[in-house]
N, C-alpha and C positions, 0 to 999 in steps of 0.2 A: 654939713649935710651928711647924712648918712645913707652914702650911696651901695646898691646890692647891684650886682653886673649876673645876667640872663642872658646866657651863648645858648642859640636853639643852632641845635643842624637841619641841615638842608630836607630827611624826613620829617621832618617837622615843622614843615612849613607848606606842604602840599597840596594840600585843598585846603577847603574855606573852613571847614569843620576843624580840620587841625589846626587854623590858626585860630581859631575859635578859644582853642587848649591854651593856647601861649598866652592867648591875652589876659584869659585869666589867671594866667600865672604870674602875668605882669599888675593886673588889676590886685590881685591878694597881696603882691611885695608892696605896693599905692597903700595897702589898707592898713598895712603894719607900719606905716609911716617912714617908709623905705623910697629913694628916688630911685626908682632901677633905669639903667644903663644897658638897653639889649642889642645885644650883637648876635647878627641872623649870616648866614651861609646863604649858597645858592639855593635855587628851590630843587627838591628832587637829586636824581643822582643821571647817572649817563641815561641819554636815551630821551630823557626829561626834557621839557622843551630849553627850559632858562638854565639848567645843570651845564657846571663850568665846561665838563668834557665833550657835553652836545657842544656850544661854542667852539672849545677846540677845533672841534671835528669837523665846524660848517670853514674856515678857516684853512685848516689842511687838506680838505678836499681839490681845494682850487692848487693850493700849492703846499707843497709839504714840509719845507724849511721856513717856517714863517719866521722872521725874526724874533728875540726873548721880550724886546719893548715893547712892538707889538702887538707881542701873543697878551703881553700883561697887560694891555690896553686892552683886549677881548675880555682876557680871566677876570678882569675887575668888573664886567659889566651884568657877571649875574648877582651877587650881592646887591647894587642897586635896587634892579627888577625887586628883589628879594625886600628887600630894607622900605622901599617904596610902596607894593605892597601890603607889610606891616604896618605901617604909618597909617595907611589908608582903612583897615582894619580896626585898628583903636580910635581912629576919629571917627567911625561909623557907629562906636560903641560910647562915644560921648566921653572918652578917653584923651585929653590934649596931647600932641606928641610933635615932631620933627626928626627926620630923618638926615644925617649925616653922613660923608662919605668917609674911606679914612682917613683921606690928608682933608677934609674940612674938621674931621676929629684932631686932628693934629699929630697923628701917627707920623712920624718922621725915619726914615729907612735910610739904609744905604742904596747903593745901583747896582747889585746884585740881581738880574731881572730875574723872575719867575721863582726863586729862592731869596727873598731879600731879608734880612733883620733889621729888627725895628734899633734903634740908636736914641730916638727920646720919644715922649709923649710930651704934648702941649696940651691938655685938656679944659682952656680958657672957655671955648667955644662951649662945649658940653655942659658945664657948671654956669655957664650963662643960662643956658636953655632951663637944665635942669632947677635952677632960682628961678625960673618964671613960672613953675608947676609944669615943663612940660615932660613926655616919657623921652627922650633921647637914644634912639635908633641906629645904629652904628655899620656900617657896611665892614664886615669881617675879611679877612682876610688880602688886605688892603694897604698902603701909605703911600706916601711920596717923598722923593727925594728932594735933600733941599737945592738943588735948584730946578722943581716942579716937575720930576717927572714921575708917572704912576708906576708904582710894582705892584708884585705878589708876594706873598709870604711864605709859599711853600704849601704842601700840604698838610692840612689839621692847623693851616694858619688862620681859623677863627678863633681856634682854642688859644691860642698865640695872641691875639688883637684884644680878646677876653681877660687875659693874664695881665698883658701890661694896661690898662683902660686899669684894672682892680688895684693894681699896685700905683699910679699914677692920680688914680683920685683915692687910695688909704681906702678903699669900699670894707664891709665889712664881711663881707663874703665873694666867692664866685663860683655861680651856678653854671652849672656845664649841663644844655639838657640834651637829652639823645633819646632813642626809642626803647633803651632796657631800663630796668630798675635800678641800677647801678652798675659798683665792678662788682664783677665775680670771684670765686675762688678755680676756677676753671672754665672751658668754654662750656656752655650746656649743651653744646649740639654731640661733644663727648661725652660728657660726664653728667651721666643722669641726677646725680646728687648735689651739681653743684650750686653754691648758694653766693646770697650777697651780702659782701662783707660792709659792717655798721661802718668800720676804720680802718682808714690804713695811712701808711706815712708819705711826705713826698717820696722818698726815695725808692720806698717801695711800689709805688705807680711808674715811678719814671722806670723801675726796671722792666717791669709787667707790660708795659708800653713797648719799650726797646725791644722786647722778645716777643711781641708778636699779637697783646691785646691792644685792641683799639678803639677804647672808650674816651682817651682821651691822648692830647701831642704832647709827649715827652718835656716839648721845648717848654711848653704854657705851666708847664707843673715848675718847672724848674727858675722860670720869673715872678710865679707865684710864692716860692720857697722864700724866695732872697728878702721880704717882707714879710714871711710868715700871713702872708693871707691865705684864708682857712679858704677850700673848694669842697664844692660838694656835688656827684655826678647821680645824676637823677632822671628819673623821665617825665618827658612831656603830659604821655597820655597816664597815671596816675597821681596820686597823691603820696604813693611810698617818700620816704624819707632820705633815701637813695645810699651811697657813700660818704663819707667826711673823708676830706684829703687833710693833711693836719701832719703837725712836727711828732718828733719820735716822743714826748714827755705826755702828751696827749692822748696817744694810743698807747705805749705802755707803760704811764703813770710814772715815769722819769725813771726805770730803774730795767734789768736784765733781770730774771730770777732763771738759774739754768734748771729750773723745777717746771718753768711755765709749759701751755702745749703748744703757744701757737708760735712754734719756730719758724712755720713755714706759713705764708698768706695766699699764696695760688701758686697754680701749675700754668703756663702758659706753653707754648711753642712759633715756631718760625720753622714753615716747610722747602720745598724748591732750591736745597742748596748741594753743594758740590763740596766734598774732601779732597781736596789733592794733595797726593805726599811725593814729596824728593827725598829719596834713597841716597844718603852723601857721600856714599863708595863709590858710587858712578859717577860723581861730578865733582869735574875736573878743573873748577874755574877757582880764583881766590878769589875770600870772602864771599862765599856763596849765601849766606843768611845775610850779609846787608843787600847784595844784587840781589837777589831774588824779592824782597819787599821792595827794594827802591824802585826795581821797574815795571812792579806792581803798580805802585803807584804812579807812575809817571805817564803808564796807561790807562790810568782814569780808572783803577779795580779797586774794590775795597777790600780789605782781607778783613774774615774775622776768626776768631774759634785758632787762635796760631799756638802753634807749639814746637818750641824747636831746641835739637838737645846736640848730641859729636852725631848719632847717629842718622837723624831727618829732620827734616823741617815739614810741618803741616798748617797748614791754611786751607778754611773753608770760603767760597764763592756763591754767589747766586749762579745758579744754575745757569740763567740767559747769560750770564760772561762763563762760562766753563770753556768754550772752546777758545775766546779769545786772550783767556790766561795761560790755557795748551799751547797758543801758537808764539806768545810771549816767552813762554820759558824754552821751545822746541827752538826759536831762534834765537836763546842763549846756548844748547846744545845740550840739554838738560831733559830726557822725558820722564814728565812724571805719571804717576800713577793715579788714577781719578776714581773716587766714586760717587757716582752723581744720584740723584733721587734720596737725597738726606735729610734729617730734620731736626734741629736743637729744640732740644726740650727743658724748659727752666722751671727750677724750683725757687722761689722768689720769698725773701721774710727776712727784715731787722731782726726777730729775733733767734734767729738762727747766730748771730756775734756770738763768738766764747762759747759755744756749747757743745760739748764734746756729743760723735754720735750721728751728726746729719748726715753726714757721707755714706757713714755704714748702712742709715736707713736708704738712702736712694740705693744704692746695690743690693741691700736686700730682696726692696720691693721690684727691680727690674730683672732681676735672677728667679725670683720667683716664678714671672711671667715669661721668660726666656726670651728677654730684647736684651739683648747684643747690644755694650756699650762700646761705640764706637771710637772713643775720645771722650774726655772730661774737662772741666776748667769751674773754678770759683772763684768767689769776691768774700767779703763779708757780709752780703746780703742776696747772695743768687749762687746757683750750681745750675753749672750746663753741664750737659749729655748729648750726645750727638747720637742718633739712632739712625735705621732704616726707614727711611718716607713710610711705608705700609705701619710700619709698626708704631706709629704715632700715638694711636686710642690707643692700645696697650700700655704704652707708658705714663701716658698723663691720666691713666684710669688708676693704672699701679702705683704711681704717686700720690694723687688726689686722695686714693684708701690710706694707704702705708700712713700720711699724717694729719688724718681723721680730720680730712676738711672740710667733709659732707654732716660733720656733729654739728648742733646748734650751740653756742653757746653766749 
């Protein structure tokens, strides 16, 4: 069979009009002689009646530590409502269908509650349905453990249920639909020019993800890679053609040329965060760069953006832990230096590998605009900068120009 997998989120499923949208999306994949496989989120977002975080909310009112099993026993229950339905939606339109949960899909997890990873697919149940003609309905963000207990996936764990469902049944695709036209080269609410790109690679989504765009979950690109199944993130409410997620020989034709333009595929950022430096003249403890990450860590902080040389060690923080990192290091006897209200700003692009030149253009174009680089760091497919929170739009405007991302081409 030639199954195509349809992840709609939760704005997309809203009213009856919207799901109106999907079913014809689902009705057009039927008509190309495609089984499609849809995996739906909850409906709406907070505030919404069946939206996972209203659930929360009705739950923690009463008591505020609800437990993770639980809670995951709530979080599973908008999906249902959601998947349910859609079911009822395409049988109304003379569309046959059934609706699945995800351990009736055969999603299989660990007991990692409210963060769980999925460990296998069994998709027996599915491919039954789907040989009897019918649409097969999938509650996102969902499995169970094997021995029967329900989890959650974490969040953008549809996109995650979507990925392994795609690689599990070899589909030929998987659609990711959401309410833009695809990814972009920037966010538009900054950057008046920015556009949407036909291609881009896994690698390069999963970084654009990781820094702060959220078209789609990092995790789902990266299960989708490991079988090279092609995604495509698209919208509901048009016909646009959307993005292609797809291997690096794909988008640029198997080869680097350091002549090409497009070194760079978007400008993204990630705001709300905290620099803290340790001055290592003052501190007086041995091995202060392994103590200092260990009981970062041991405190549940993430560090990221680190840099550390004879003279300091720096790490950046989300700002909601900045103080609790302060009173971490203050009771190893260590005070450091914080500045908080920051923002990494990423330049993201495969073909930026081997080509002499990228670095200087990002300093150009933020010297020009007079943002203050804070700290720096790269990969072979991303450069961070660390700027002042205010100075955000300036930078991702000054990059976005600097490598003609707003050209058609």
């Amino acid at each position: 069979m030639r199954f195509l997998i349809q992840k709609f989120g939760g704005t997309s499923l809203t009213t009856p009009e919207f799901r109106q949208e999907v079913a014809s999306k689902i009705a057009a994949a039927r008509n190309q002689g495609l089984s499609p496989v849809v995996v739906v989120s909850a409906i709406g977002r907070e505030g919404a009646p069946y939206a996972t975080d209203t659930l929360i909310n009705v739950a923690k009112k009463v008591y505020r530590d609800v437990p993770s099993r639980e809670l995951d026993l709530l979080m599973s229950c908008g999906e249902i409502i959601s998947g349910v339905v859609m079911v009822s939606t395409l049988l109304d339109m003379g569309i046959e269908a059934v609706f699945l949960t995800g351990a009736q899909a055969g999603i299989i997890t660990d007991d990692n509650y409210n963060d769980a990873r999925i460990l296998r697919v069994e998709p027996q149940k599915i491919i039954k349905h789907a040989e009897e003609g019918k649409v097969v309905v999938v509650a996102g963000f969902q499995g169970i453990t094997e021995d029967g207990e329900i989890t959650t996936l974490g969040r953008g764990g549809s996109d995650t249920t979507a990925a392994a469902l795609g690689v599990a049944l070899d589909a030929e695709c998987i659609d990711i639909y959401t309410d833009v036209d695809g990814v972009m080269t920037a966010d538009p609410r900054i950057v008046d020019d920015a556009r949407i790109l036909d291609k881009v690679t896994y690698n390069e989504i999963c970084q654009l993800a990781h820094e702060g765009a959220k078209v789609i979950h990092p995790r789902a690109v990266e299960i989708a890679m490991q079988k090279n199944i092609p995604m495509r993130v698209k919208s509901t409410f048009s016909d646009a053609p959307g993005t292609l997620v797809t291997n690096h020989s794909e988008v640029y034709g198997g080869t680097i040329d350091i002549t090409m333009d497009r070194t760079i595929t978007g400008i993204t950022y990630v705001a709300e965060i905290t620099q803290i430096i340790i001055p290592l003249e003052d501190v007086k403890i041995e091995d202060p760069h392994l103590k200092v990450f260990k009981s970062m860590a041991l405190a549940g902080i993430s560090v990221d953006f680190w840099n550390v040389n004879t003279q300091y060690i720096s790490f950046t923080v989300k700002d909601s832990l900045t103080e609790k990192a302060k009173q971490v290091l203050e009771n190893m006897g260590i005070k450091p230096v914080l500045r908080p209200n920051c923002a990494k700003v990423a330049a993201v692009g495969a073909g930026m590998t081997g080509v002499p030149g990228v670095m200087a253009n990002v300093v150009e174009a933020l010297t020009r605009e007079n943002v203050e680089i804070l700290q720096s760091s790269d990969s072979h497919t991303t450069i961070w900068v660390l700027v002042k929170k205010e100075e955000i739009k300036r930078a991702v405007v000054a990059l976005h120009r600097q490598f003609k991302l707003g050209d058609n081409r």
